[in-house]
Structures are given as structure tokens and as C-alpha cells.
N, CA, C and O atoms as CSV, one atom per row, in Angstrom:
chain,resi,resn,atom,element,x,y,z
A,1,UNK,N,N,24.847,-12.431,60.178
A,1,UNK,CA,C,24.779,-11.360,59.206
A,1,UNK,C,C,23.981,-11.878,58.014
A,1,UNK,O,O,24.205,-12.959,57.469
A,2,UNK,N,N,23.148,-11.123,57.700
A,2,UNK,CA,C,22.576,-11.682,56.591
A,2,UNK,C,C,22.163,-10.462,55.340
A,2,UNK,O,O,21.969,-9.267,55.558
A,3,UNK,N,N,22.098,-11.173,53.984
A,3,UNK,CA,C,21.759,-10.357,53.130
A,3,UNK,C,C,20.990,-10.426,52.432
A,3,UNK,O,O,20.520,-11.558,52.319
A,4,UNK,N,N,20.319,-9.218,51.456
A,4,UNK,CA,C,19.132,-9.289,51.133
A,4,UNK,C,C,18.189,-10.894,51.012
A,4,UNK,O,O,16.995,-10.980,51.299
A,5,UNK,N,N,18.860,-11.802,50.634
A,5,UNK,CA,C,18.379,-12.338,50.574
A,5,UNK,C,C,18.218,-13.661,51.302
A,5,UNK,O,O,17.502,-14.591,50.929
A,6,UNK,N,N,19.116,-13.617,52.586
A,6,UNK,CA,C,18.378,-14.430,53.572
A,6,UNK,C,C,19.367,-15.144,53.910
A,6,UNK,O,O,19.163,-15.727,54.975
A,7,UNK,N,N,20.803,-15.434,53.238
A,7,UNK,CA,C,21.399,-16.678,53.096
A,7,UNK,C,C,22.698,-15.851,54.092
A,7,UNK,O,O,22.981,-14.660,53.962
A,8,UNK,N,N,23.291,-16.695,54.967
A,8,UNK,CA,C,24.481,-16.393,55.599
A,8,UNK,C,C,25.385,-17.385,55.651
A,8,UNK,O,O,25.009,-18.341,56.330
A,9,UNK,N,N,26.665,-17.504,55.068
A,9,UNK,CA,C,27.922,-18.265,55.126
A,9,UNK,C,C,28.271,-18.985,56.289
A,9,UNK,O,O,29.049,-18.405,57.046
A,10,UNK,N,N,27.848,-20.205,56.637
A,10,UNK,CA,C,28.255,-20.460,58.057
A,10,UNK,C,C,29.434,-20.548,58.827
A,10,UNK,O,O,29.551,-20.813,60.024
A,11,UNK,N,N,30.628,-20.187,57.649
A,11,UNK,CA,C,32.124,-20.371,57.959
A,11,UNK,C,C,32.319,-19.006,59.000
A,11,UNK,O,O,32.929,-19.186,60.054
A,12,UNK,N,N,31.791,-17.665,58.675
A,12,UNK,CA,C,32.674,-16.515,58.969
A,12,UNK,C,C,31.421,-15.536,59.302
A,12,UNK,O,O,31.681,-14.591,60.047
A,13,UNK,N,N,30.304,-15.643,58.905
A,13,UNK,CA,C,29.387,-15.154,59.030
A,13,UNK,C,C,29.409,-13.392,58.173
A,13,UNK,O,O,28.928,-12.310,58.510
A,14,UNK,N,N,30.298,-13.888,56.850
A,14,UNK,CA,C,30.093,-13.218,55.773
A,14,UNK,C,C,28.593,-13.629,54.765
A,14,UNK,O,O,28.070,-14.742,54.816
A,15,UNK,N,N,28.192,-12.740,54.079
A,15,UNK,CA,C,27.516,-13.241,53.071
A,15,UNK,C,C,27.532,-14.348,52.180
A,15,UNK,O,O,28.636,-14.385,51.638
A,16,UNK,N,N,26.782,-15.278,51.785
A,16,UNK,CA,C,27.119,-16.495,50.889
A,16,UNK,C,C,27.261,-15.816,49.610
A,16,UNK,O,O,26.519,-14.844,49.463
A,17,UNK,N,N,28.086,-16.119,48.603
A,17,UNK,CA,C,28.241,-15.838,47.480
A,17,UNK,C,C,26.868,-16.148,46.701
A,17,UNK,O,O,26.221,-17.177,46.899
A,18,UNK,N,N,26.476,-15.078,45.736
A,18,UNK,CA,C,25.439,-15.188,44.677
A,18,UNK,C,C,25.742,-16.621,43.944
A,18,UNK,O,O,26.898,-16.940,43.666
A,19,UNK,N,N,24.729,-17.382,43.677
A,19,UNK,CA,C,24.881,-18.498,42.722
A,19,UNK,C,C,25.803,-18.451,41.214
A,19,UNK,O,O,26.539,-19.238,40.619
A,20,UNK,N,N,25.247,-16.922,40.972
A,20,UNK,CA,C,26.470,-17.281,39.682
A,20,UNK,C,C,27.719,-16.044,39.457
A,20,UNK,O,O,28.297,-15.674,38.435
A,21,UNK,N,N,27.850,-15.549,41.087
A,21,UNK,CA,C,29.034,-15.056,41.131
A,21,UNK,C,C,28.878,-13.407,40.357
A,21,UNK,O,O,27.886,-13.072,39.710
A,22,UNK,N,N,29.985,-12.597,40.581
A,22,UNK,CA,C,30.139,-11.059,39.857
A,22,UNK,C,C,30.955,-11.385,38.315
A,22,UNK,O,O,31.838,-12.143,37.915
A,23,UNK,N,N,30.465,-10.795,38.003
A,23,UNK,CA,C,30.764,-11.006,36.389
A,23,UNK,C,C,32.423,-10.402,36.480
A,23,UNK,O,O,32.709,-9.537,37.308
A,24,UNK,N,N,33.651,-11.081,35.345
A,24,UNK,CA,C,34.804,-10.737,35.979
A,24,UNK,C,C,35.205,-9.330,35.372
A,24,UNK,O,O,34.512,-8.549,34.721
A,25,UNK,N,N,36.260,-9.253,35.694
A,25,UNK,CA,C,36.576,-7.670,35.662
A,25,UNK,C,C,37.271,-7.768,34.040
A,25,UNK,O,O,38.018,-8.615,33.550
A,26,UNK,N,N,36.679,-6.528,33.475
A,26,UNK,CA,C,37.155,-6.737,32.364
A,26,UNK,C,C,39.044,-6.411,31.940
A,26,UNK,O,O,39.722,-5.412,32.182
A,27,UNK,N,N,39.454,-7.820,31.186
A,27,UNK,CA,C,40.495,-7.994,31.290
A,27,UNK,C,C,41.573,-7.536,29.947
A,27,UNK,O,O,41.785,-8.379,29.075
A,28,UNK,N,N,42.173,-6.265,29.862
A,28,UNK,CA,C,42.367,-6.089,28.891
A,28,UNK,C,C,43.464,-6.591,27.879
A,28,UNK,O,O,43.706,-6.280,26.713
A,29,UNK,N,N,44.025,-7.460,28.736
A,29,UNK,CA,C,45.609,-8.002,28.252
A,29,UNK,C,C,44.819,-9.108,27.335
A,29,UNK,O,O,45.439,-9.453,26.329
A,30,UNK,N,N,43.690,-9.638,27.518
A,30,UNK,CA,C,42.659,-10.663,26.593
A,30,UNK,C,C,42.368,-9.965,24.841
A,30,UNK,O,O,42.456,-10.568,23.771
A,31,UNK,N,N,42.012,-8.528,25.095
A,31,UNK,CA,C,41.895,-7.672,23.792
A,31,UNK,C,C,42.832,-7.190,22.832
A,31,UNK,O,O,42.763,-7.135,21.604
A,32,UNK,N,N,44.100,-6.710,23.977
A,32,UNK,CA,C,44.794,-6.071,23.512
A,32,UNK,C,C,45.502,-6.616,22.079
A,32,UNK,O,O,45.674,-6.079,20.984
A,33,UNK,N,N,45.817,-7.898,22.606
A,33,UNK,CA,C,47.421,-8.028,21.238
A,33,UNK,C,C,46.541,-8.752,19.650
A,33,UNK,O,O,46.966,-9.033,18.530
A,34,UNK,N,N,45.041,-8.845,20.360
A,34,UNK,CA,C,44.072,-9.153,18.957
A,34,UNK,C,C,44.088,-7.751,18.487
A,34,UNK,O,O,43.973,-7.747,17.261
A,35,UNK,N,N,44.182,-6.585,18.965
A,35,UNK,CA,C,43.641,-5.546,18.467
A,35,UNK,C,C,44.924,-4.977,17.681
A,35,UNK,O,O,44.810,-4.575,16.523
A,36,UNK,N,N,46.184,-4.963,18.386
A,36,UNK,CA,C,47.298,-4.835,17.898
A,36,UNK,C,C,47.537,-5.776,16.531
A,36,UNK,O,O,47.861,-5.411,15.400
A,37,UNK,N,N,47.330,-6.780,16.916
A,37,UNK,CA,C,47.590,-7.488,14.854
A,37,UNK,C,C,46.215,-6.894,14.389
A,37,UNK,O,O,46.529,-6.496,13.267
A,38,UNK,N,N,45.163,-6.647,14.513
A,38,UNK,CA,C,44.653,-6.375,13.612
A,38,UNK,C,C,45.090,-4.921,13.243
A,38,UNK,O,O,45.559,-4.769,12.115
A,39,UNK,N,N,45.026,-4.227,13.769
A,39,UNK,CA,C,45.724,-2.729,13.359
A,39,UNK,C,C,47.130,-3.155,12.116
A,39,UNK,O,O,47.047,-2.930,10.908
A,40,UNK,N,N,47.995,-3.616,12.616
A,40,UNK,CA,C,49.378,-3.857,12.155
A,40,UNK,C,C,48.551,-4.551,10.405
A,40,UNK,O,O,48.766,-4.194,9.246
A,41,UNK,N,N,47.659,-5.565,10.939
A,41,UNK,CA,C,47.425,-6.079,9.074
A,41,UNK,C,C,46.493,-4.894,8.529
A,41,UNK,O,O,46.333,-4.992,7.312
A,42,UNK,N,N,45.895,-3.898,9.057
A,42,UNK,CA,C,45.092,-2.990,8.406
A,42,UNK,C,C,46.589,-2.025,7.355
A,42,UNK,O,O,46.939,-1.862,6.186
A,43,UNK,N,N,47.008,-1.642,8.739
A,43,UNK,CA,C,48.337,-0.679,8.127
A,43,UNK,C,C,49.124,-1.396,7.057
A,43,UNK,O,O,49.447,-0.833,6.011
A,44,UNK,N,N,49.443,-2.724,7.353
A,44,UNK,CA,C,50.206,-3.547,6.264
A,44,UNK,C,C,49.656,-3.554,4.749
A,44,UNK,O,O,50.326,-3.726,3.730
A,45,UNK,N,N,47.906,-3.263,4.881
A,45,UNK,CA,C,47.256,-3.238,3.607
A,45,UNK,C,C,47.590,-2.208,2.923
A,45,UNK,O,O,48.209,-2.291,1.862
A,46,UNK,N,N,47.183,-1.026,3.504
A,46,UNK,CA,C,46.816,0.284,3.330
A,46,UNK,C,C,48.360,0.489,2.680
A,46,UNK,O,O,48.435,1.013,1.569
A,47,UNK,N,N,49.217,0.199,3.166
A,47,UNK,CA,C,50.908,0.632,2.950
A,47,UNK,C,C,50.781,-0.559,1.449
A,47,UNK,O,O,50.544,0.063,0.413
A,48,UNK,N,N,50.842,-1.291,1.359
A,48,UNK,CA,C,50.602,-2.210,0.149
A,48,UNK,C,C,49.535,-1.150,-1.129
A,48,UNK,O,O,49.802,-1.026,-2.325
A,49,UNK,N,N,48.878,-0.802,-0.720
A,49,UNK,CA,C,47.613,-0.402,-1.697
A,49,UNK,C,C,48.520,0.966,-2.179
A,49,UNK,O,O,49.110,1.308,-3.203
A,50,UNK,N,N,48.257,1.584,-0.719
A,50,UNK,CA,C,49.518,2.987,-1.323
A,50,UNK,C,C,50.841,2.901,-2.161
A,50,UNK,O,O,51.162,3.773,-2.969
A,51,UNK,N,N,51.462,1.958,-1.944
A,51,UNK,CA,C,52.563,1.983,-2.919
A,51,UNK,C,C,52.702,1.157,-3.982
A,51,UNK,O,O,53.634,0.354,-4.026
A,52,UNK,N,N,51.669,1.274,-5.087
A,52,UNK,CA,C,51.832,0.302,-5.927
A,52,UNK,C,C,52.358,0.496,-7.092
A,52,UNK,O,O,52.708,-0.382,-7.880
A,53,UNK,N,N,52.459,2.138,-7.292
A,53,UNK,CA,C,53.008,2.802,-8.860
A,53,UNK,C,C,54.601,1.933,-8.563
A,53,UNK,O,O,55.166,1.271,-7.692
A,54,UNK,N,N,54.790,2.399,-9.763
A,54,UNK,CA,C,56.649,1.021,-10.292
A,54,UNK,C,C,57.446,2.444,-9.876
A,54,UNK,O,O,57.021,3.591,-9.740
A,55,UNK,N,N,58.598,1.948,-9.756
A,55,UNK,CA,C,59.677,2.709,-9.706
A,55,UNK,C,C,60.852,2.218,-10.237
A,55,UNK,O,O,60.995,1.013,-10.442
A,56,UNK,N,N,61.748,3.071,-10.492
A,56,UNK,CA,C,63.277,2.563,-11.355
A,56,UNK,C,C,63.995,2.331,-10.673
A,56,UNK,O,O,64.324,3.332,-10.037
A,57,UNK,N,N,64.664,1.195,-10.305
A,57,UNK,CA,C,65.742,1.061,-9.443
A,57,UNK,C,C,66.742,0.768,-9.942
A,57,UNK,O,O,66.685,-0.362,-10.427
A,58,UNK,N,N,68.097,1.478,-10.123
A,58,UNK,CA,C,69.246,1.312,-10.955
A,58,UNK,C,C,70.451,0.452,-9.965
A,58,UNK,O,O,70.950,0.863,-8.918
A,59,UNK,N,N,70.670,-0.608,-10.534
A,59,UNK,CA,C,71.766,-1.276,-9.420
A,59,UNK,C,C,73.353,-1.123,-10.410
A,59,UNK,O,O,73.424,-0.495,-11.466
A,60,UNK,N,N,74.149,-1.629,-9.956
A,60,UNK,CA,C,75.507,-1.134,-10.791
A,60,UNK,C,C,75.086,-2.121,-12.089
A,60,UNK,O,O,74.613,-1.205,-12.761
A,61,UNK,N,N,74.961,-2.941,-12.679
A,61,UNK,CA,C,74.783,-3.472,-13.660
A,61,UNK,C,C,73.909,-3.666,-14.526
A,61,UNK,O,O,74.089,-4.038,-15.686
A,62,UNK,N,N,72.752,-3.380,-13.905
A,62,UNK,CA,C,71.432,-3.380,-14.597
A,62,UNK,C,C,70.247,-2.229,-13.897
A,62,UNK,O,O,70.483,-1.862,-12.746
A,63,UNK,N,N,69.402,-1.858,-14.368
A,63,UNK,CA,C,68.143,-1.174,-13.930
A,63,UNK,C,C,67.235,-2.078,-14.005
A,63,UNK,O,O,67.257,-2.975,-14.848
A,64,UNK,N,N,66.122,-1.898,-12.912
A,64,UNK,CA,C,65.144,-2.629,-12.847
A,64,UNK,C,C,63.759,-2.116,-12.584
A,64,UNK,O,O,63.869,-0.984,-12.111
A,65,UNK,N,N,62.532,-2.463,-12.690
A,65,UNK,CA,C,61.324,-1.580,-12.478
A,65,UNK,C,C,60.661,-2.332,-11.601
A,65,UNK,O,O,60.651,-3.561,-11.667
A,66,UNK,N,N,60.089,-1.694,-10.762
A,66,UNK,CA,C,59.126,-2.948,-10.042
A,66,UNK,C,C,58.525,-1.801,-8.802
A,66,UNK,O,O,59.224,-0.877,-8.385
A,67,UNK,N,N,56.995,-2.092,-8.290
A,67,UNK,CA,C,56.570,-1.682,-7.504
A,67,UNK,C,C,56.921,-1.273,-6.227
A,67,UNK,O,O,57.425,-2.082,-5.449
A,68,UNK,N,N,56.702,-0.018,-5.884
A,68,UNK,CA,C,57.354,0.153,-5.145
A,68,UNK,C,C,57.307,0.021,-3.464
A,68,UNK,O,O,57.822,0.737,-2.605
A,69,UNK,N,N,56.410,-1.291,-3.343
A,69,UNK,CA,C,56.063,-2.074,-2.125
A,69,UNK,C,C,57.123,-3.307,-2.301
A,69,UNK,O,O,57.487,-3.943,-1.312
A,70,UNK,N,N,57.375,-3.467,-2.995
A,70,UNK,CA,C,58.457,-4.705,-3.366
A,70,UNK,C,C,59.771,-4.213,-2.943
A,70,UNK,O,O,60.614,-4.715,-2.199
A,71,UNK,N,N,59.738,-2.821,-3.768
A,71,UNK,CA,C,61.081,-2.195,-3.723
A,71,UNK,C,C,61.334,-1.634,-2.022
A,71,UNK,O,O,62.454,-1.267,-1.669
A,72,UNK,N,N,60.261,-1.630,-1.155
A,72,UNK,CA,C,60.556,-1.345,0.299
A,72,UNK,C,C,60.995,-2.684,0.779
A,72,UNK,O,O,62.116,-2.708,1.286
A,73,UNK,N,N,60.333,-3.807,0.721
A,73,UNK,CA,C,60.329,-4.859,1.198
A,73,UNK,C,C,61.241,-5.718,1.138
A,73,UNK,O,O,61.442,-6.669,1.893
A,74,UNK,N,N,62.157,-5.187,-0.332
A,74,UNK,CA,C,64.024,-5.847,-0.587
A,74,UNK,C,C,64.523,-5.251,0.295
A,74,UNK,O,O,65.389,-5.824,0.955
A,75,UNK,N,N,64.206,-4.114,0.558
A,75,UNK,CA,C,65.477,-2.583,1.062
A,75,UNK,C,C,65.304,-3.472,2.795
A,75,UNK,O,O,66.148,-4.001,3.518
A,76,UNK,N,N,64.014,-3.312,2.915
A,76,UNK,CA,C,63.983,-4.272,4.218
A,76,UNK,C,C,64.891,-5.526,4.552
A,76,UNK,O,O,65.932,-5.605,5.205
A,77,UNK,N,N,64.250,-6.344,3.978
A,77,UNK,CA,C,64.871,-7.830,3.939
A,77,UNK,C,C,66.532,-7.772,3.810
A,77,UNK,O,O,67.199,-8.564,4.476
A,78,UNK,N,N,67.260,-6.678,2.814
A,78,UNK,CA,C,68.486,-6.797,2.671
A,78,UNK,C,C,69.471,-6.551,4.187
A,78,UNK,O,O,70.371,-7.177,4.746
A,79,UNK,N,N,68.547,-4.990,4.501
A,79,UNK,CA,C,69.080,-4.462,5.956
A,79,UNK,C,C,69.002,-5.336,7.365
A,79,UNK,O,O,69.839,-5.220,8.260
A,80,UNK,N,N,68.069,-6.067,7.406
A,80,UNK,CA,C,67.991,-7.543,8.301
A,80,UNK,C,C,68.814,-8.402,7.708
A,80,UNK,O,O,69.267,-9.098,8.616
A,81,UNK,N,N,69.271,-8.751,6.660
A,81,UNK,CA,C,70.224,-9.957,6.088
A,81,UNK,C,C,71.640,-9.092,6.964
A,81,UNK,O,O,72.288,-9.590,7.886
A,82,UNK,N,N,71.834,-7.825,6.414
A,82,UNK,CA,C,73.164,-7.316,6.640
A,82,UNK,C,C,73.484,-7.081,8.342
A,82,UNK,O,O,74.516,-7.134,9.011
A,83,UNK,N,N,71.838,-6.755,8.705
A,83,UNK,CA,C,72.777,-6.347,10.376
A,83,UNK,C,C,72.688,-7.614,11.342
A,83,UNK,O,O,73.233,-7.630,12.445
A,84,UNK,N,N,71.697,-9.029,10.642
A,84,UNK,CA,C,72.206,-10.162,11.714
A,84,UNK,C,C,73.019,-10.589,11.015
A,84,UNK,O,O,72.991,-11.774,11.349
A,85,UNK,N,N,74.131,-10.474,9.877
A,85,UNK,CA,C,75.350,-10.768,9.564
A,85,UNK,C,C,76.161,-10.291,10.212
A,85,UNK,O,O,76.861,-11.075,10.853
A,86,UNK,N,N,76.360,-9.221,10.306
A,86,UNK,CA,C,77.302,-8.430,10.598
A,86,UNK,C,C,77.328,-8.381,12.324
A,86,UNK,O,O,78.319,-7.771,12.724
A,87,UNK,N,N,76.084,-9.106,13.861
A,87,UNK,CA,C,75.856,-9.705,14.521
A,87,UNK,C,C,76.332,-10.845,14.893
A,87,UNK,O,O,76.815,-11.118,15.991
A,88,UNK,N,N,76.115,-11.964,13.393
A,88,UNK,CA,C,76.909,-12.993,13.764
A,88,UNK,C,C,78.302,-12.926,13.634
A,88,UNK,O,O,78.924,-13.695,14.366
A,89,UNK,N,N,78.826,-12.342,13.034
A,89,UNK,CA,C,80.280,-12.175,12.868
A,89,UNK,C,C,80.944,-11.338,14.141
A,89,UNK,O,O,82.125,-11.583,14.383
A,90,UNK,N,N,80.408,-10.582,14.782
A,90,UNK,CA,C,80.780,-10.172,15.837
A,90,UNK,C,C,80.603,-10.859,16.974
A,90,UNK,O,O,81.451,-10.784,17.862
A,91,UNK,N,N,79.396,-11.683,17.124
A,91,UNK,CA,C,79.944,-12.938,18.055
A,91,UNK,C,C,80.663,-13.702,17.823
A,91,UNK,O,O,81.106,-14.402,18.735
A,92,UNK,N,N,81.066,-13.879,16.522
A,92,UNK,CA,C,82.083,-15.007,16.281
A,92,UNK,C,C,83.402,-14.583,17.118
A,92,UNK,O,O,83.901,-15.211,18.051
A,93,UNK,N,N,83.925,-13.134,16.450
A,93,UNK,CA,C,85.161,-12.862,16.893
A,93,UNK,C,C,85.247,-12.873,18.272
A,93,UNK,O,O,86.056,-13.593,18.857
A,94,UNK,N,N,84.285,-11.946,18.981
A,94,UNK,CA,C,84.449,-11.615,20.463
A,94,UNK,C,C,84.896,-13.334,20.828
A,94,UNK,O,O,85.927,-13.512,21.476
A,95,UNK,N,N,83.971,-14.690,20.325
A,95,UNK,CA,C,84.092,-15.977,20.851
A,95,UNK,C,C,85.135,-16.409,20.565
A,95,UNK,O,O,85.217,-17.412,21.274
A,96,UNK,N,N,86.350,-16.312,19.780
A,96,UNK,CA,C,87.336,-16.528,19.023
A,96,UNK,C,C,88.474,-15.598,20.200
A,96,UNK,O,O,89.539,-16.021,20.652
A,97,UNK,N,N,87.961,-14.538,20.414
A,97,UNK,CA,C,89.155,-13.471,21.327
A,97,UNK,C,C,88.630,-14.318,22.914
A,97,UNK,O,O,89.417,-14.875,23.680
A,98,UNK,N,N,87.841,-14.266,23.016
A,98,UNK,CA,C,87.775,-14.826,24.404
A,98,UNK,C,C,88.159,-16.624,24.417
A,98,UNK,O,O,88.165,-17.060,25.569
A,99,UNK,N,N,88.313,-17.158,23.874
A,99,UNK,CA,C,88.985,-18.584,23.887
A,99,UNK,C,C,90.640,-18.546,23.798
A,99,UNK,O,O,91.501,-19.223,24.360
A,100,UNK,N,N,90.716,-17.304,22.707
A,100,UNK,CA,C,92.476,-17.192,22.720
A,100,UNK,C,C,92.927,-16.506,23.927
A,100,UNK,O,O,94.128,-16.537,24.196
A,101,UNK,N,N,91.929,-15.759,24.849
A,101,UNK,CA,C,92.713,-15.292,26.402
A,101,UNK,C,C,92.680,-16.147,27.236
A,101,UNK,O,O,93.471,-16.268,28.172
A,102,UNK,N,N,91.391,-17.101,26.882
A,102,UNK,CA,C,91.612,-18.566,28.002
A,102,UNK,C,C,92.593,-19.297,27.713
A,102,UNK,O,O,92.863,-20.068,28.634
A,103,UNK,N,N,93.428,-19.415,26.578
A,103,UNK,CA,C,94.345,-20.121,26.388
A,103,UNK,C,C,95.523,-19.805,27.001
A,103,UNK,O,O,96.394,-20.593,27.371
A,104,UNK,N,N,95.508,-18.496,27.101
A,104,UNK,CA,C,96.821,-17.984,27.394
A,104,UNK,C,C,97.238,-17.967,29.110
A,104,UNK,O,O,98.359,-17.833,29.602
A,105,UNK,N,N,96.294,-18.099,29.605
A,105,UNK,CA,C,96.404,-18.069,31.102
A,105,UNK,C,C,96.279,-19.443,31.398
A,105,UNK,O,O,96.321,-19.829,32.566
């Protein structure tokens, strides 16, 4: 069998492969998660730029002023402090109830 250009595989009598091969298939799992952070730091800007006027935030003892990209970014940070607290403490107990039923048997 031969192809255009003359050369036949002597193993199988398929075609010999081109010298520098088919270019590979384009692979998108290579693009993707560059394209994904860059999106995520575009939006991260844009959300920064947009919220920069101050706002009043009154806590029980004091009021405070401060931008109100800051003021998302406590509200954030606090709600992650509180729900892997409130996570670890619930593995604690469940680990605490399940050692006191192994004891008992």
C-alpha cells in the first residue's frame, strides 16, 4: 500500500507516518482554568473599582466608615470564620459521642 508519497510501513503495510506527524488535537482542559482565573481576577477588579464609595457600619459599640469593598470582604471573612467554626465543633462532638458509645459496649 502506498501513499502519495511513495513510502510504505514495512510492519503492516499501513502508511509510514509523515516526518513531523498531525498537529495535536486541540486540547481544551490546557486553556480552560488560565481562562477561568483570568476572568475571576477581571471580575475581582471590576467588583473592587465598583464598590469604593464608604459606607456606615454601626456595630453595638461604635460606628465605623470604610469602603464598601472592605465592608464585603469582613462580612465574608467573618461568615467563613463562623461556619468552619461551627464545622469544627460539630466534628468535635459527633467524635466525643462516638468514643463514649465505644466505651460503652
Amino acid at each position: 500500500m502506498t501513499e502519495d508519497n511513495g513510502s510504505v510501513d514495512p510492519r503492516g503495510g499501513k502508511p509510514a507516518p509523515t516526518p513531523f506527524g498531525s498537529p495535536p488535537p486541540l486540547d481544551w482542559k490546557r486553556w480552560i482554568k488560565p481562562t477561568l482565573w483570568g476572568l475571576l481576577a477581571l471580575f475581582t477588579l471590576l467588583f473592587i473599582l465598583t464598590n469604593r464609595e464608604t459606607a456606615e457600619v454601626h456595630f453595638v459599640f461604635f460606628t465605623a466608615a470604610m469602603p464598601t469593598v472592605w465592608l464585603l470582604v469582613f462580612t465574608l471573612a467573618l461568615g467563613a470564620l463562623l461556619s468552619e467554626g461551627a464545622r469544627f465543633w460539630l466534628r468535635r462532638r459527633k467524635s466525643r459521642r462516638d468514643g463514649a458509645e465505644g466505651a460503652e459496649r
